[in-house]
DOBA-522349 format. One line per 4 residues: number of its first residue (from 0); for each residue x, y, z of N, C-alpha, C, O. Coordinates in steps of 0.05 Angstrom, whole numbers, plus 5000, padded with zeros to 4 digits. Each point is the difference from the previous one (the first is absolute). Example, Ala and Ser with C-alpha at 12.3 -4.5 7.8 and 13.67 -1.06 7.14 Angstrom:
<pts>
0 = 5264 4886 5156 4982 5024 5000 5018 5024 5000 5021 5000 5013  4972 5021 4973 5016 5024 5001 4985 5022 5014 5010 5022 5004
</pts>
This chain:
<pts>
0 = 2282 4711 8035 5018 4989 5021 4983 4990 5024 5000 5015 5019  4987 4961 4982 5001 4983 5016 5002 4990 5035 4984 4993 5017  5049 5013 4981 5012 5000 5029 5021 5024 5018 5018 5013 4989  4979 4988 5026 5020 5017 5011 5028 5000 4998 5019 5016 5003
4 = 4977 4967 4994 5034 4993 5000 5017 5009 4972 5017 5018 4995  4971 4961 4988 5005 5007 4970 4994 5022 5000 5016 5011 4985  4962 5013 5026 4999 5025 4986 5022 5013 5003 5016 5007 4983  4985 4995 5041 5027 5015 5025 5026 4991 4975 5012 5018 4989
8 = 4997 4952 5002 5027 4997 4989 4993 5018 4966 5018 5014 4990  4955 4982 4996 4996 5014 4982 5006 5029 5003 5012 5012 4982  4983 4997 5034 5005 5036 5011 4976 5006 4997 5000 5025 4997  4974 4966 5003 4972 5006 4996 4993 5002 5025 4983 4984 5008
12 = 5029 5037 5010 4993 5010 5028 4970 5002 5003 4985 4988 5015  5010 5034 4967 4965 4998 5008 4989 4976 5007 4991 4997 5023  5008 4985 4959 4980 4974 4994 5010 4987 5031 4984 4990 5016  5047 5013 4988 5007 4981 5027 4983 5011 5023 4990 4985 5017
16 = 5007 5038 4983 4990 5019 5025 4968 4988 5000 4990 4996 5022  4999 5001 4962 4975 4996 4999 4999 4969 5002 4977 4991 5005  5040 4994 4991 5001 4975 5007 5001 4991 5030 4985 4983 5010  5038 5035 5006 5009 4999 5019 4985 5004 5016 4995 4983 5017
20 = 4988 5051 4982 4976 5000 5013 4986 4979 5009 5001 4986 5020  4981 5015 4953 4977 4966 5007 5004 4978 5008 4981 4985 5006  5049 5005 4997 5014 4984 5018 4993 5003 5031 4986 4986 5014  5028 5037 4993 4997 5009 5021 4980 5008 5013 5002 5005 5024
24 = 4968 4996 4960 4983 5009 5010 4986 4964 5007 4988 4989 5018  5023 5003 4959 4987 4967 5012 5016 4995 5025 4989 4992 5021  5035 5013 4977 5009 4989 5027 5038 5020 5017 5023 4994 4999  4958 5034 5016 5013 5008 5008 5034 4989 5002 5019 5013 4992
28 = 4982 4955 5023 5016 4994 5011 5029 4993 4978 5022 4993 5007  4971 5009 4973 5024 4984 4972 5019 5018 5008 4993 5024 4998  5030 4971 5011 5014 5023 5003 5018 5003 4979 5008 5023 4996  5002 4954 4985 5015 5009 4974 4980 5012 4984 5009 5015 4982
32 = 4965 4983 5021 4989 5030 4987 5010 5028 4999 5009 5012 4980  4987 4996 5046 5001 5022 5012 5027 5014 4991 5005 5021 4988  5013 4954 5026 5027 5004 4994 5006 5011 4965 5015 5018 4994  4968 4966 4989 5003 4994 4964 4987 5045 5006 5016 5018 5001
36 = 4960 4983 5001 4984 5019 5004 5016 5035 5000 4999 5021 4988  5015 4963 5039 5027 5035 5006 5014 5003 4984 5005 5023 4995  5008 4954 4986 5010 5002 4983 5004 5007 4973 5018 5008 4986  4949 4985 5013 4995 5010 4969 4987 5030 5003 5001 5019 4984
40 = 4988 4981 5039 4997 5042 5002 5019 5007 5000 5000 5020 4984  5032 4976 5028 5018 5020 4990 5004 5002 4969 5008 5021 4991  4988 4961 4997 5003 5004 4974 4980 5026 4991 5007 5021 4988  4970 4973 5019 4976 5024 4997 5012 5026 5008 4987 5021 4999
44 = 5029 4978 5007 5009 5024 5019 4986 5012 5029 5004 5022 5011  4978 4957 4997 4986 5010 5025 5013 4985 5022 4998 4976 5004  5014 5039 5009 5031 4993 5018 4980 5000 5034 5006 4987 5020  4972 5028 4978 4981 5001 5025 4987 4970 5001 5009 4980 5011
48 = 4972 5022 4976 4994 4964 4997 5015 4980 5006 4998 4983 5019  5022 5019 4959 5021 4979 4995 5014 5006 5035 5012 4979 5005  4991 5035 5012 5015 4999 5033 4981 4977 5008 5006 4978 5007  4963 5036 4990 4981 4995 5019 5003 4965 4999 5001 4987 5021
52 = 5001 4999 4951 4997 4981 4986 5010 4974 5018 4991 4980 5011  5042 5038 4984 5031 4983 5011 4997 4999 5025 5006 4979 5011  4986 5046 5008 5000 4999 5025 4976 4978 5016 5002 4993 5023  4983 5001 4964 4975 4982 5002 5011 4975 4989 4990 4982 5014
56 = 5023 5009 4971 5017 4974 4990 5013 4994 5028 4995 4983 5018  5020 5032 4981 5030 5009 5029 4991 4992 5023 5011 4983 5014  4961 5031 4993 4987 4989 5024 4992 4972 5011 5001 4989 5022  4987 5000 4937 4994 4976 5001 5024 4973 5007 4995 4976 5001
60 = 5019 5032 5001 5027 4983 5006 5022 4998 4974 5018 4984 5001  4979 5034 4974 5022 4994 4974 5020 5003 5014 5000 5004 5024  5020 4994 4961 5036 5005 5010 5006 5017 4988 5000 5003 4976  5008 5014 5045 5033 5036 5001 5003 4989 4962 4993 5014 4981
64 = 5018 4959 5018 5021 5003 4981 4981 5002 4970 5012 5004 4979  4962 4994 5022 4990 5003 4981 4983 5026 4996 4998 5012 4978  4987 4998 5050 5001 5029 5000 5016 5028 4996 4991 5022 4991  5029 4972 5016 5019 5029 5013 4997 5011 4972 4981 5016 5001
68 = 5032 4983 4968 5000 4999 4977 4976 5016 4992 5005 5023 4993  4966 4967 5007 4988 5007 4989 4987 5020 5014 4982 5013 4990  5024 4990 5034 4983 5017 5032 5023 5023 4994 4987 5021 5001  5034 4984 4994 5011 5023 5003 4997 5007 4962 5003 5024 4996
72 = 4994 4966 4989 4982 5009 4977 4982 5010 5006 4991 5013 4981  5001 4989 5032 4959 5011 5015 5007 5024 5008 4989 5021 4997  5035 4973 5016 5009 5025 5011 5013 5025 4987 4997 5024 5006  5020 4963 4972 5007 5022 4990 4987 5017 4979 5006 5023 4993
76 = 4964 4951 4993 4977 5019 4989 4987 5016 5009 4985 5014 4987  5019 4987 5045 4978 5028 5008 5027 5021 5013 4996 5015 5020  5028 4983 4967 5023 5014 5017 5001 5009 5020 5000 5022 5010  4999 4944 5000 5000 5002 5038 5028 4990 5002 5003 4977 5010
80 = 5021 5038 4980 5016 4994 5006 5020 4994 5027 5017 4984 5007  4972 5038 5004 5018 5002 5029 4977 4970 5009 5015 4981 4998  4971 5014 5006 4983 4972 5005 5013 4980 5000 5004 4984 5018  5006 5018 4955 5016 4974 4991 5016 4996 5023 4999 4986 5020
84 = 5024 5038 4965 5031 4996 5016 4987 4998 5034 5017 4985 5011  4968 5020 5003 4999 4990 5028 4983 4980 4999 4994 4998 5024  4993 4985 4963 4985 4977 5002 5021 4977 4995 5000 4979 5013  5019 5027 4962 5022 4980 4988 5021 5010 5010 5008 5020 4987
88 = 5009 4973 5035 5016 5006 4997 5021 4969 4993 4994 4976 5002  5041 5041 4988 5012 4980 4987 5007 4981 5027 5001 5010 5023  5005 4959 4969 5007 4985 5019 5007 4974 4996 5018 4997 4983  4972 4977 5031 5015 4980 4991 4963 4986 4986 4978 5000 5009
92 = 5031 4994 4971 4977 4975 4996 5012 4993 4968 5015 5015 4987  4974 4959 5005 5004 4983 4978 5009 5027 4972 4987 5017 4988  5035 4976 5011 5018 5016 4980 4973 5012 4977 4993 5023 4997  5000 4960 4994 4982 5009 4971 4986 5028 5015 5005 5023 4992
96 = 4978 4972 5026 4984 5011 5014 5012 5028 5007 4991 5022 4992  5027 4974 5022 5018 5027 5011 5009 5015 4972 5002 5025 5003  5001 4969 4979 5009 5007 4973 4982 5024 5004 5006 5023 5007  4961 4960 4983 4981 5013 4998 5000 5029 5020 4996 5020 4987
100 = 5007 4981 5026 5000 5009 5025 5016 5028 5003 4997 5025 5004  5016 4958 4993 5025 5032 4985 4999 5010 4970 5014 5016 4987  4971 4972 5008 4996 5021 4965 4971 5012 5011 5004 5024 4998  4973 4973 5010 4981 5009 5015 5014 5029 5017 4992 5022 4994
104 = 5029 4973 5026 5005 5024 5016 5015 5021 4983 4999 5024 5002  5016 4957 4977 5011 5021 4979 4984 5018 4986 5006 5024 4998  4974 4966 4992 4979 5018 4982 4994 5018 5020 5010 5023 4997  4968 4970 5036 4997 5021 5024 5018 5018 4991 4993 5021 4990
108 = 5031 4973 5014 5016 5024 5009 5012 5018 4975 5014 5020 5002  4978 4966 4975 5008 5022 4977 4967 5017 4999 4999 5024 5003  4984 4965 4995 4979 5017 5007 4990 5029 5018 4986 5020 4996  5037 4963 5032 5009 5031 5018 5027 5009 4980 4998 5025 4999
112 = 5015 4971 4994 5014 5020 4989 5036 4989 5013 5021 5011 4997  4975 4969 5015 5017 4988 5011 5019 4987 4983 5002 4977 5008  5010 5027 4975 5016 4997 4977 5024 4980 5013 5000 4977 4992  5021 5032 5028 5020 4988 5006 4991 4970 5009 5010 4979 4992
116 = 4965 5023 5029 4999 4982 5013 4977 4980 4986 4997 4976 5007  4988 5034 4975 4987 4978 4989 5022 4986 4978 4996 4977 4992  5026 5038 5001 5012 4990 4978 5019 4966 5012 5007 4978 4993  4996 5043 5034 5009 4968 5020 4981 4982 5006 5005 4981 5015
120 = 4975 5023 4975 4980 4973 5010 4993 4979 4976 4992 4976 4999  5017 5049 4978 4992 4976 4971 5026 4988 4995 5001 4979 4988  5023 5036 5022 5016 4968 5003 5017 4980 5019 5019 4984 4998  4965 5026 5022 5002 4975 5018 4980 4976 4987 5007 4977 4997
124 = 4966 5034 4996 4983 4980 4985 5010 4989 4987 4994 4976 5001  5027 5031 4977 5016 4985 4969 5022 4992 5019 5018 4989 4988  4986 5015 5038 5033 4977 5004 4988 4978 5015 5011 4978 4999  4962 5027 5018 4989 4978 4998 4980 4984 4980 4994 4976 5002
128 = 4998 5039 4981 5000 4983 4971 5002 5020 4980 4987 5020 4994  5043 4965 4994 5008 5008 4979 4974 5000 4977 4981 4984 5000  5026 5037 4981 4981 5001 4974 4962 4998 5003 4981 4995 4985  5025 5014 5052 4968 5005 4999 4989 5011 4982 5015 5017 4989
132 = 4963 4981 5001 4988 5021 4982 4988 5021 5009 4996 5019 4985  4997 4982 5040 4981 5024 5010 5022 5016 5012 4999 5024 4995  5021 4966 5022 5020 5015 5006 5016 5019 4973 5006 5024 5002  4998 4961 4977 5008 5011 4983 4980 5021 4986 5010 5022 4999
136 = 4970 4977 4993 4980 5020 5001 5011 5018 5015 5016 5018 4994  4974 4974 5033 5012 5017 5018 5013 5025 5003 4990 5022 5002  5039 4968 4998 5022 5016 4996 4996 5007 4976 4995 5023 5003  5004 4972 4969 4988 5013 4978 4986 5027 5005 5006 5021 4989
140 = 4971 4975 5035 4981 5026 5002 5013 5016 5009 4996 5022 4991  5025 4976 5032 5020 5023 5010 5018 5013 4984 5008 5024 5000  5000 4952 4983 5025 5019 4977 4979 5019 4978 5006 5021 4988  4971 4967 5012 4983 5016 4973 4998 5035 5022 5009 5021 4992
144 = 4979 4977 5030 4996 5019 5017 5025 5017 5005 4995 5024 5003  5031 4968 4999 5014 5027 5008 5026 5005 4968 5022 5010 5000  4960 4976 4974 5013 5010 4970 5022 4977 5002 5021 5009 4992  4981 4965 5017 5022 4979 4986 4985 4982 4978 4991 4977 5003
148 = 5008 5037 4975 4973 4981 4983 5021 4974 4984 4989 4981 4989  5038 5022 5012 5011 4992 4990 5004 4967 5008 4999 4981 4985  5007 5019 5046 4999 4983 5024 4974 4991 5001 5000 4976 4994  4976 5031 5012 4971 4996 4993 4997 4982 4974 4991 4977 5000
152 = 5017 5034 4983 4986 4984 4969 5020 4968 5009 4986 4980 4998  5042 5013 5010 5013 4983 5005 4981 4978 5017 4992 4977 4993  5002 5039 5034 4976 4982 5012 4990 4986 4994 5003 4976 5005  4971 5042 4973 4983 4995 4991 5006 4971 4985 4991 4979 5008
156 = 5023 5024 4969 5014 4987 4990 5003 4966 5010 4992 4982 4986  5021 5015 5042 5005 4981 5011 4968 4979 5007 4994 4976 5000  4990 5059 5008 4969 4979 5016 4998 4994 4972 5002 4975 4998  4995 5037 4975 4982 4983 4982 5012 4973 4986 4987 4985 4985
160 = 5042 5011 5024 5010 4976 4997 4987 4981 5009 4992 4979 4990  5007 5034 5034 4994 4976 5025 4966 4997 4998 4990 4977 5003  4995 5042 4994 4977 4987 4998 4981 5029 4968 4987 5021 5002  5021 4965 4978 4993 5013 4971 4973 5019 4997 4997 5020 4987
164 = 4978 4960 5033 4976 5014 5006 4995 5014 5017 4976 5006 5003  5043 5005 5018 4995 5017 5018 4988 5028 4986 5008 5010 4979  4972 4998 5037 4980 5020 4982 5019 5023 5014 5008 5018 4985  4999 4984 5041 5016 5019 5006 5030 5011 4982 5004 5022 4990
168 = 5009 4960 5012 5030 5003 4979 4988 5016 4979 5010 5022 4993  4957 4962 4990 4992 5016 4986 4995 5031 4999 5007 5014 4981  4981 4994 5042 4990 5023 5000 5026 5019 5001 5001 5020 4985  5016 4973 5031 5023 5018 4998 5007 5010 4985 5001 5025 4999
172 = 5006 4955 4978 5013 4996 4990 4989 5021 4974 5015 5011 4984  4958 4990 5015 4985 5024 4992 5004 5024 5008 4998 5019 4985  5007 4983 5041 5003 5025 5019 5022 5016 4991 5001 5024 4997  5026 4953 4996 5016 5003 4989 5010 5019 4980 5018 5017 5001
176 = 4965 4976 4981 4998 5006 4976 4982 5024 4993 4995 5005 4977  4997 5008 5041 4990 5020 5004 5013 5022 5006 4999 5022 4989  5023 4968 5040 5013 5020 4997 5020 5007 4980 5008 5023 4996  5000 4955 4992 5016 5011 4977 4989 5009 4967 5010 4999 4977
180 = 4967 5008 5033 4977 5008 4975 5003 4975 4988 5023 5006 4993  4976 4977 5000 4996 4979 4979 4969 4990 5004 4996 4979 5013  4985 5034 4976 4978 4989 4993 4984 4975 4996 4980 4990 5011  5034 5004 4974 4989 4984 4983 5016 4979 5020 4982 4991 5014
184 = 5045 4994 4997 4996 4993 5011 4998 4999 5021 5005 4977 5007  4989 5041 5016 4973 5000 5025 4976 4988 4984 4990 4981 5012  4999 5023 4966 4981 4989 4995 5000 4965 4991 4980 4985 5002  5042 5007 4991 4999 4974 4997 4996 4992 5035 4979 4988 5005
188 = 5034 5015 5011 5008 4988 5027 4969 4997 5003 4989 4978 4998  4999 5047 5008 4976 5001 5012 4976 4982 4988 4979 4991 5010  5032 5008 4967 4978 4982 4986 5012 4969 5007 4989 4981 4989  5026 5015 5024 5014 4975 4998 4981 4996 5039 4982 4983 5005
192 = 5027 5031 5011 4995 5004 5022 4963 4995 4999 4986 4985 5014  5009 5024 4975 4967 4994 4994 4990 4976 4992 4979 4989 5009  5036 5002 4973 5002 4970 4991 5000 4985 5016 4990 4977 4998  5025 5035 5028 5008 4979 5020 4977 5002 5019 4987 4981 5008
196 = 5008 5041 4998 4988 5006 5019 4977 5024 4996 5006 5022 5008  4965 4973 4978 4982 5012 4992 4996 5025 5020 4997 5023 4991  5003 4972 5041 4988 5017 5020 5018 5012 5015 4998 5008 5022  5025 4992 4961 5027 5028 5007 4990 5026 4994 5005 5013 4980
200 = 4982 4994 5039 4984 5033 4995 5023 5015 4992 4999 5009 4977  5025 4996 5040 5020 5012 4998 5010 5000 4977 5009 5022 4992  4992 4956 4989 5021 4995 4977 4979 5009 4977 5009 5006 4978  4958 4993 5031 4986 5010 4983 4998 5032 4997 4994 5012 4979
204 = 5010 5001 5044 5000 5035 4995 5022 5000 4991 5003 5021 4987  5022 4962 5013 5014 5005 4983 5010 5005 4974 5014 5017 4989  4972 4958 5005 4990 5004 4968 4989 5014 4994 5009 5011 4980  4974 4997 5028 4973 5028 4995 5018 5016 4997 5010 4998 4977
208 = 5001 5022 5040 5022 5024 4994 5026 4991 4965 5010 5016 4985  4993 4952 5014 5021 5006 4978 4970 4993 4977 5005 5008 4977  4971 4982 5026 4986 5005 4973 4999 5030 4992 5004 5009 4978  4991 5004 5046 4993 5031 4998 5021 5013 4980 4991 5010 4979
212 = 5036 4992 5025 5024 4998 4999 4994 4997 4963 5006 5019 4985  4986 4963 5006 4998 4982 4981 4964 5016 4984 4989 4999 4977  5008 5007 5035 4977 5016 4990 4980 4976 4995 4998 4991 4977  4990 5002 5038 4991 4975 5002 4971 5001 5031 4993 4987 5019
216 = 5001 5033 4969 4977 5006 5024 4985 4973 5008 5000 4986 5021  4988 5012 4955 4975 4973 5014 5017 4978 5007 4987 4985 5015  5038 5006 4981 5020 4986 5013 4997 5001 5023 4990 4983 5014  5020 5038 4991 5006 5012 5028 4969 4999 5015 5002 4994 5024
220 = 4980 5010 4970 4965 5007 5024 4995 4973 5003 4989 4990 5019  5024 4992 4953 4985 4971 5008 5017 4999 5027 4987 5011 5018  5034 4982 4989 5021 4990 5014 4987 5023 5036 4995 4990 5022  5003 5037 4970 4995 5014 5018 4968 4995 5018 4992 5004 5023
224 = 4998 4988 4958 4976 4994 5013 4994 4967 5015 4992 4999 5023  5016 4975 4958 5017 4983 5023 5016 5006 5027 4999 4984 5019  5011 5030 4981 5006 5022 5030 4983 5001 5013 5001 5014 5021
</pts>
């Protein structure tokens, strides 16, 4: 992989990061680098970087409406939640954006434990856009959290309408299937979720525990040691 760009849409995060770098090192100033850069570390799961990244884009003059999104992702990989909710708070700006915005404070606040009031923030997000996918995620993660798996799997359901490759819908949807012992399929999802998305650490210890499950050791160490 070549370019940054194509790596980043390939999901070949590494190769982008190392692209992006040597960009940047030729010329500090590219700021859709930097910007591309924060981005593809959250994928890495390094949510410290990936702040440092966006906040240095941010400085450089990008726009709220293209940061806020991926900067409170930063945030919620190092569960700096209370951060969030007082850095974002909800308000007026370009509908899509505010969407974002409120499914961001929603996750914050299911993270504190804030159940009622994040559950109000993932759908103010879906009444200002209906059939969000992340909103619906969203609220998905609240109903999986206090046992509505029934309401949850429906969600789910809707995001993978709306967008078939969401690696998230995926993972759930494994998660799912876990709690209702079904093995084998948690194990399809996750393997589907992988397909989509190679550097889902999460969806990979997942699998590991249903190879185990499956008696499937070296299954499971390959996957655990990619970890």
């Amino acid at each position: 992989c070549d370019d940054e760009l194509k790596c980043f849409h390939a999901r070949d995060y590494r190769a982008s990061v190392i692209q992006l770098r040597n960009a940047l090192q030729r010329n500090p100033r590219i700021r859709p680098a930097r910007f591309l850069l924060g981005r593809t570390l959250i994928k890495l799961g390094n949510g410290a970087e990936a702040e440092h990244q966006l906040k240095l884009a941010r400085g450089a003059g990008a726009n709220d409406s293209q940061i806020l999104a991926p900067l409170g992702e930063a945030y919620l990989a190092q569960g700096k939640s209370e951060t969030l909710l007082r850095d974002f708070p909800a308000g007026r700006r370009l509908p899509a954006v505010e969407a974002e915005v409120r499914v961001l404070r929603g996750r914050a606040l299911l993270e504190l434990n804030q159940t009622q009031k994040s559950e109000e923030q993932f759908l103010s997000a879906l009444a200002i856009k209906p059939d969000f996918v992340k909103g619906l995620i969203g609220l998905a993660s609240l109903h999986m959290s206090v046992g509505r798996v029934d309401e949850a799997a429906e969600l789910l359901d809707r995001g993978m309408a709306q967008e078939p490759d969401n690696e998230s819908t995926r993972h759930m949807k494994g998660n799912m299937r876990l709690v209702r012992n079904d093995w084998r399929g948690a194990l399809d999802y996750f393997d589907k979720t992988l397909s989509i998305s190679p550097e889902n650490l999460a969806a990979r210890v997942d699998r590991a525990s249903v190879y185990m499950i499956f008696g499937r050791r070296d299954d499971a160490l390959k996957d655990l040691d990619i970890v």
